[in-house]
C-alpha positions as CSV (number, residue, x, y, z in Angstrom):
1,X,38.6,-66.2,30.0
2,X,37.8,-62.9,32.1
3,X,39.1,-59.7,31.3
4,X,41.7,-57.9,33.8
5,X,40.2,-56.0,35.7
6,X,41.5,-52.2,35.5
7,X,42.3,-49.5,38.4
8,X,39.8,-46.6,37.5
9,X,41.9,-43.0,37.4
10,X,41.6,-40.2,39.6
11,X,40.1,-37.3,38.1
12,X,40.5,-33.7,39.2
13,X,38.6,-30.8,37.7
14,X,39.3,-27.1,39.0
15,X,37.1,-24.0,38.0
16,X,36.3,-25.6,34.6
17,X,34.3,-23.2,32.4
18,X,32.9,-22.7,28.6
19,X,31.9,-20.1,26.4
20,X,30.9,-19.8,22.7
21,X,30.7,-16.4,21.0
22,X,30.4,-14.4,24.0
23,X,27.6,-17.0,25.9
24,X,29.0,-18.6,28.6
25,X,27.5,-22.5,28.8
26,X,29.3,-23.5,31.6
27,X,30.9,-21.6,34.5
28,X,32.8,-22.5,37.7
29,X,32.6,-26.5,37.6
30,X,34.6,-28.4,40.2
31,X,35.3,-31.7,41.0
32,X,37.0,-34.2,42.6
33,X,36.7,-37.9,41.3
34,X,38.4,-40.7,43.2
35,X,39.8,-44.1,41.7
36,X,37.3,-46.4,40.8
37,X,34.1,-44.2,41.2
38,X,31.2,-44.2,39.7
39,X,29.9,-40.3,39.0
40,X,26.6,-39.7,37.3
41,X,26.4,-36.0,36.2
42,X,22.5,-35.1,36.2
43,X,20.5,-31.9,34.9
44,X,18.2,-31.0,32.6
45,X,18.8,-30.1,28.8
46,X,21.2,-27.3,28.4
47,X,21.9,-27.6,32.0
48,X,26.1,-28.5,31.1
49,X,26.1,-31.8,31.5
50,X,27.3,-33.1,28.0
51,X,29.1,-29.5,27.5
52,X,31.3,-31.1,30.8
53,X,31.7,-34.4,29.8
54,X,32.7,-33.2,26.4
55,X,35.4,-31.3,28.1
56,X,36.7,-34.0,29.9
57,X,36.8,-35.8,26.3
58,X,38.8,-33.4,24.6
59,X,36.4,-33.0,22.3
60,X,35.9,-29.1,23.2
61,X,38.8,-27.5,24.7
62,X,37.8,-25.1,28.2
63,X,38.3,-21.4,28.3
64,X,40.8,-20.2,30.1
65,X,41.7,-20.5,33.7
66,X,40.0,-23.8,33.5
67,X,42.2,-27.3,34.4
68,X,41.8,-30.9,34.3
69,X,44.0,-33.7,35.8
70,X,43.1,-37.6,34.9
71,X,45.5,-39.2,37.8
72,X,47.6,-35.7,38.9
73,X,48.6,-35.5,34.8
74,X,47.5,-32.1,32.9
75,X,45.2,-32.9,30.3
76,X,45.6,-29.3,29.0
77,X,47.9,-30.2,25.8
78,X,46.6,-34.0,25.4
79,X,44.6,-34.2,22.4
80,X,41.5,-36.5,22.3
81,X,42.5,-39.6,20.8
82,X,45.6,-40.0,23.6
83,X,43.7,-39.3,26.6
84,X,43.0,-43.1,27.2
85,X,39.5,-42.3,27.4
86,X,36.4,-44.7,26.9
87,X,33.7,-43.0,25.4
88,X,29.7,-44.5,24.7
89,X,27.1,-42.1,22.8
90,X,23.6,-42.0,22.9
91,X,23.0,-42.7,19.5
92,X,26.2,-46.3,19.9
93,X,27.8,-44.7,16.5
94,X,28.9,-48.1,16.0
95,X,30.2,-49.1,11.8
96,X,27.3,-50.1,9.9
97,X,29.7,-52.4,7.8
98,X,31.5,-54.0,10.4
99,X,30.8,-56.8,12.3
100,X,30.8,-56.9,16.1
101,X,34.1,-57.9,16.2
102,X,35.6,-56.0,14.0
103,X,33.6,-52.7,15.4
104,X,35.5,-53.7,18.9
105,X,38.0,-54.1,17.4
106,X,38.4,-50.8,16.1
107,X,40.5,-48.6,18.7
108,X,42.5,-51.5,19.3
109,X,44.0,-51.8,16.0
110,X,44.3,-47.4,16.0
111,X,46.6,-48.1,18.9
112,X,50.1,-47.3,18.7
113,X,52.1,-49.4,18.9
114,X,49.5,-51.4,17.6
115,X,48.9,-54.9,19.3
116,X,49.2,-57.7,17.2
117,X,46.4,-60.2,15.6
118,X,46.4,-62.6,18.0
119,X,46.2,-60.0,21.3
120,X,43.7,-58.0,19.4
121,X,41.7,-61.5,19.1
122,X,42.2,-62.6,22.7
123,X,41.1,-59.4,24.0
124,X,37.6,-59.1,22.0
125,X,37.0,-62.6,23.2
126,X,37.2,-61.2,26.6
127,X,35.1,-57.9,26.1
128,X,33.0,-60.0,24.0
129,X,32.8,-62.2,27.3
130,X,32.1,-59.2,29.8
131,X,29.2,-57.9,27.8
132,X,27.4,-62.0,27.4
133,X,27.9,-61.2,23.3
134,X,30.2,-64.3,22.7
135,X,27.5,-65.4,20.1
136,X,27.4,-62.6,18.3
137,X,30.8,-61.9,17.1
138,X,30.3,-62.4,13.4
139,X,27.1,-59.9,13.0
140,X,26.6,-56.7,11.9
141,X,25.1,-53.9,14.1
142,X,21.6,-54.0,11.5
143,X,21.5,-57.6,12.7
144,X,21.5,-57.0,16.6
145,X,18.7,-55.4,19.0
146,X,19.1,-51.8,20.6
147,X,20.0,-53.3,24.1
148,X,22.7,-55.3,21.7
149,X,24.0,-52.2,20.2
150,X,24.5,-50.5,23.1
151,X,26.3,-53.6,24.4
152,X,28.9,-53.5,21.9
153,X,29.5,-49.9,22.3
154,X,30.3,-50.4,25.5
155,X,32.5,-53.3,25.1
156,X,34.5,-51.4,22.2
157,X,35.0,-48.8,24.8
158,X,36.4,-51.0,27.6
159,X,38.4,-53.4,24.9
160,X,41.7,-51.0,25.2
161,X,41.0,-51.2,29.2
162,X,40.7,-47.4,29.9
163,X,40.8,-45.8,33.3
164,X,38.3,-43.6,32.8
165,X,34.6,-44.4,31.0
166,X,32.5,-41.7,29.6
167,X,28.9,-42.5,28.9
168,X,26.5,-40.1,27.2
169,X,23.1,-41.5,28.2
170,X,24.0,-44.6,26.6
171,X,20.2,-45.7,28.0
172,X,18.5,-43.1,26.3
173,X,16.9,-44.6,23.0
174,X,15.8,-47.8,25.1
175,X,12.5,-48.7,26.4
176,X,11.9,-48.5,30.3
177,X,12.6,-52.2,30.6
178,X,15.6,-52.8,28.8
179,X,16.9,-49.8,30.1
180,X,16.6,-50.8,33.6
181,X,18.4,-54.3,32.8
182,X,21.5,-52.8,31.4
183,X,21.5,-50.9,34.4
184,X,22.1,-53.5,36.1
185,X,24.8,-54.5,33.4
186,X,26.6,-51.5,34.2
187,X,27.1,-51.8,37.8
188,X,28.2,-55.3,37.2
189,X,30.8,-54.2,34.9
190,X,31.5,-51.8,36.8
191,X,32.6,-53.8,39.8
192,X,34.3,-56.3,37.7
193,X,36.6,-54.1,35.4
194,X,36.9,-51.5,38.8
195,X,36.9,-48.5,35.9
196,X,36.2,-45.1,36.9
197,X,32.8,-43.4,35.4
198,X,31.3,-40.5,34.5
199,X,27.8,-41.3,33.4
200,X,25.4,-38.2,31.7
201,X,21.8,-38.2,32.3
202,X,18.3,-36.6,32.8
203,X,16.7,-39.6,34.1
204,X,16.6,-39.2,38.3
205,X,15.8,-43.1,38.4
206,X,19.5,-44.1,36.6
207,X,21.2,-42.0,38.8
208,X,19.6,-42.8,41.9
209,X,20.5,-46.6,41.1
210,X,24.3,-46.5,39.1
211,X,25.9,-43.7,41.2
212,X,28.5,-43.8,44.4
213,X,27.5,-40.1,43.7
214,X,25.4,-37.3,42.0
215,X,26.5,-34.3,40.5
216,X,23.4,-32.1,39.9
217,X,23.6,-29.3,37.2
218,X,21.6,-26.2,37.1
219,X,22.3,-23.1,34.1
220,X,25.8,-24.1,33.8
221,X,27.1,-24.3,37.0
222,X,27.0,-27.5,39.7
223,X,24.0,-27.1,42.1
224,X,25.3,-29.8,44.7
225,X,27.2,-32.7,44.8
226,X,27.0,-36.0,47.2
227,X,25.7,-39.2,47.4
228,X,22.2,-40.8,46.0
229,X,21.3,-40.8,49.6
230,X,22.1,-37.4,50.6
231,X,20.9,-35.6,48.0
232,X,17.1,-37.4,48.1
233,X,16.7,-37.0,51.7
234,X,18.7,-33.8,52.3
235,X,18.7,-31.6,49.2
236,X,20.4,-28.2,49.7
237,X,18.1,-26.4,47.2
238,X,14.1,-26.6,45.9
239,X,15.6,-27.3,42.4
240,X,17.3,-30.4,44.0
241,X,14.5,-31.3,45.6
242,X,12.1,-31.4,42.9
243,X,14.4,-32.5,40.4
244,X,15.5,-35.6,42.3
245,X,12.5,-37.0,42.8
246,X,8.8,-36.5,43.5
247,X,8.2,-33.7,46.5
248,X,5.9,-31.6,48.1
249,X,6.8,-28.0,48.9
250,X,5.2,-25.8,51.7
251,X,6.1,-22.1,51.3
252,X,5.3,-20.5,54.8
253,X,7.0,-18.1,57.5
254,X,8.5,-18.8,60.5
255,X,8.1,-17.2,63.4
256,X,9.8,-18.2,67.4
257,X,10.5,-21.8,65.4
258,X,6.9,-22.1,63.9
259,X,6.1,-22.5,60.6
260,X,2.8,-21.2,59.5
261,X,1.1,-20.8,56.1
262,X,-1.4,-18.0,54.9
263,X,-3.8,-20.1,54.6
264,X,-5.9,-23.7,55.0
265,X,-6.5,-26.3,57.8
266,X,-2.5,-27.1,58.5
267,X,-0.4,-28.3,61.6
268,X,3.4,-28.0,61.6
269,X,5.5,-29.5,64.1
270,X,8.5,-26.7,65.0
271,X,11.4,-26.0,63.1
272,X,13.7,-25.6,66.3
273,X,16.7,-23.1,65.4
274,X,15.2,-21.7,62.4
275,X,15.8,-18.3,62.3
276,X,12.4,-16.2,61.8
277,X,11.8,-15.2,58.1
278,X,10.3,-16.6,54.7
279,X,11.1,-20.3,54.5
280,X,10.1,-23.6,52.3
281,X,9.6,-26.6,53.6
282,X,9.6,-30.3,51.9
283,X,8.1,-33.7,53.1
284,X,8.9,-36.6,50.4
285,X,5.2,-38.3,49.3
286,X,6.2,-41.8,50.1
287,X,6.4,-40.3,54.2
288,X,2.7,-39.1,53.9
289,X,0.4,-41.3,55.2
290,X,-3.3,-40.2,54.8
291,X,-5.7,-39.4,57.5
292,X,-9.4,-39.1,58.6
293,X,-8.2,-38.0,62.0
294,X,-5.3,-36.0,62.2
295,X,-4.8,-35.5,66.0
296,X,-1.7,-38.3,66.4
297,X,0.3,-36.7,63.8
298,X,3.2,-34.5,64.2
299,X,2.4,-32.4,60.7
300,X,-1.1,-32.5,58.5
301,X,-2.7,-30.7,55.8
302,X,-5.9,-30.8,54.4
303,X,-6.0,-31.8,50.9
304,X,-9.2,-32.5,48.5
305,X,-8.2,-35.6,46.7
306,X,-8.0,-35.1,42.8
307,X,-6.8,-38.4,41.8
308,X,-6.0,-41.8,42.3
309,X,-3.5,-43.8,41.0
310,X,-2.5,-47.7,41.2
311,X,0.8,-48.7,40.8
312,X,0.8,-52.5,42.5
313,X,1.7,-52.2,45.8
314,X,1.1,-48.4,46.1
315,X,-1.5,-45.8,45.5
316,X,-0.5,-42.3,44.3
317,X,-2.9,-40.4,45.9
318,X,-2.7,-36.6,44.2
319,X,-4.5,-34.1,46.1
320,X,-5.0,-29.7,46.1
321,X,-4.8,-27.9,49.5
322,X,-6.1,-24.5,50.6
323,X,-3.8,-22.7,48.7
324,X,-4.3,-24.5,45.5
325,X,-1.1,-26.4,45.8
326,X,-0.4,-29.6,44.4
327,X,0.4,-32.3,47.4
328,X,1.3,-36.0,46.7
329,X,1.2,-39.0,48.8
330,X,2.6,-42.5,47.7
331,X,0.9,-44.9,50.1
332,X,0.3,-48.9,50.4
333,X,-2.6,-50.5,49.5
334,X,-3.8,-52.3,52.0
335,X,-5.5,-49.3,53.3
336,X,-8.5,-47.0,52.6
337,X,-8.4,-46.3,49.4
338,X,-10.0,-42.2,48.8
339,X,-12.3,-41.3,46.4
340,X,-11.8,-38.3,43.7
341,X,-12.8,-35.2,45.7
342,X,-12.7,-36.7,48.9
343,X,-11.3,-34.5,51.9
344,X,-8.6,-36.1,53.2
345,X,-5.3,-35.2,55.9
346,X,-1.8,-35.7,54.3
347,X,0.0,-36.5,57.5
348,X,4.1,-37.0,58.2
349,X,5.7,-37.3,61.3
350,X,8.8,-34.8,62.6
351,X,11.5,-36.7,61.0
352,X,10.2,-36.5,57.6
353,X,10.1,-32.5,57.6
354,X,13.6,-30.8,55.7
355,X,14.2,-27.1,55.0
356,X,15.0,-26.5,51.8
357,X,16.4,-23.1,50.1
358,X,14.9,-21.6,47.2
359,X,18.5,-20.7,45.6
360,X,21.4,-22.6,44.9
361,X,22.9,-25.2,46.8
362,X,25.8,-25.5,45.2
């Protein structure tokens, strides 16, 4: 018995904004979400994340100016509990008194008009179904695991079949493996129940595997929006570059298309129609291949290796340059592995090579 599979909503945010006592949280937020995607809202603490998400909720209401549409309806005067809203915490605030079923349950029966017994029945066995917990119906949540928990959160979210999810690092509390198998849960359900989702996190590796796409927050405000892809290889600011993932950063000058540093044994290819001024570069560590001889590659630096690092079929190979700089290069190894305070070249070819600003890239 599956459960029916529900069109996600469209959701429309416009110049959404927050402030308490005079401090303004968030500021300028916008945001288009289609039917059905799956949005994963990513920043460090106090970066307005949860403050968004929360707005979205109802659970805060936006300062003025600010508006939200969940498919092209005003959700201006719609108070919390009738927004139609699935929401997942951190911490699964599921009743410690009530059994699984009766914890899914739960909104089902607040519903008005309220279903009757035997619909409310039917559609826990479903839910119960969708998150594998048909065994567990009868326990209580001091009987179940963490990754357990955390499933039946999410199935009392999805009983009521809700077009929009909200998760608020629902993953959080769980150890690294567990966390990366409900991962995979997710984007299963996800595909089945065809739900749109907003997913809050500070963990680069969920949101580079769950989201169609990224929105990156910085201070309160959106730094830059897209896909896992384009934001990894082409981030429109250092913060995104450096937040998304492992990097190294060159800060040089350019001159007639060259990019030079101040100092150290370097080689740049060009930077062809890059206007002449200050300028950072970035080259992602798993596109540095390490060198004794350097003369084949398009850019090298000369680092002094400070330390080496297995990780199965890679070595993180950590390394200082000239400048004092802190260079990384992710490697297989099947190769020569360096020595701590070995001289070494870090070496990338031309297509590796992205300009990056040190502002916003919102």
């Amino acid at each position: 018995m599956a459960m029916q599979t529900t069109r996600g909503a469209a959701l429309n945010l416009h110049d959404l904004g927050k402030s308490y006592g005079g401090l303004k949280v968030l500021e300028g937020v916008n945001l288009n979400v289609a039917p059905g995607e799956f949005i994963t809202f990513l920043g460090p603490s106090g970066s307005g994340k949860t403050t968004t998400l929360n707005l979205i909720a109802g659970f805060v209401d936006p300062d003025a100016g600010g508006r939200m549409q969940l498919d092209g309806r005003s959700l201006a005067a719609v108070p919390a509990h009738k927004r139609d809203i699935g929401v997942v915490f951190q911490n699964y605030a599921l009743f410690p008194h009530k059994t699984v079923r009766e914890n899914i349950a739960f909104p089902l029966k607040q519903r008005r008009p309220r279903p009757d017994a035997s619909t409310i029945a039917k559609k826990v066995d479903q839910v119960l179904q969708l998150v594998h917990l048909e065994a567990y119906g009868d326990r209580r949540p001091d009987q179940l695991s963490g990754g357990q928990q955390q499933r039946v959160a999410l199935a009392r979210a999805v009983v009521f079949e809700p077009k929009l999810l909200l998760l608020d690092e629902p993953l959080g509390a769980l150890d690294k493996r567990l966390r990366e198998s409900l991962q995979l849960e997710l984007r299963r359900i996800h595909r089945e129940l065809g739900v749109t989702i907003i997913f809050v996190t500070h963990d680069q590796d969920e949101a580079l595997t769950l989201s169609d796409r990224i929105v990156v927050f910085r201070e309160g405000a959106v730094e830059q929006i897209g896909t896992p892809a384009q934001l990894y290889n082409n981030p429109g600011s250092e913060f995104v570059a450096t937040f998304l993932g492992d990097s190294n950063i060159f800060s040089g000058t350019v001159r007639g298309g060259q990019f030079t540093l101040d100092q150290g044994e370097v080689r740049f290819a060009p930077l062809e129609g890059t206007p002449d001024g200050v300028a950072k570069i970035m080259v992602r560590p798993e596109n540095v291949n390490l060198s004794a001889d350097p003369a084949a590659a398009a850019n090298a630096v000369r680092v002094t290796v400070g330390d080496v690092v297995f990780s199965g079929a890679t070595l993180r190979v950590e390394g200082v340059d000239a400048s004092g700089a802190q260079l990384i290069a992710r490697t297989r190894t099947d190769g020569v592995v360096p020595k701590i305070g070995d001289s070494v070249w870090f070496c990338w070819d031309r297509a590796s090579t992205r300009l990056v600003a040190s502002g916003s890239g919102a």
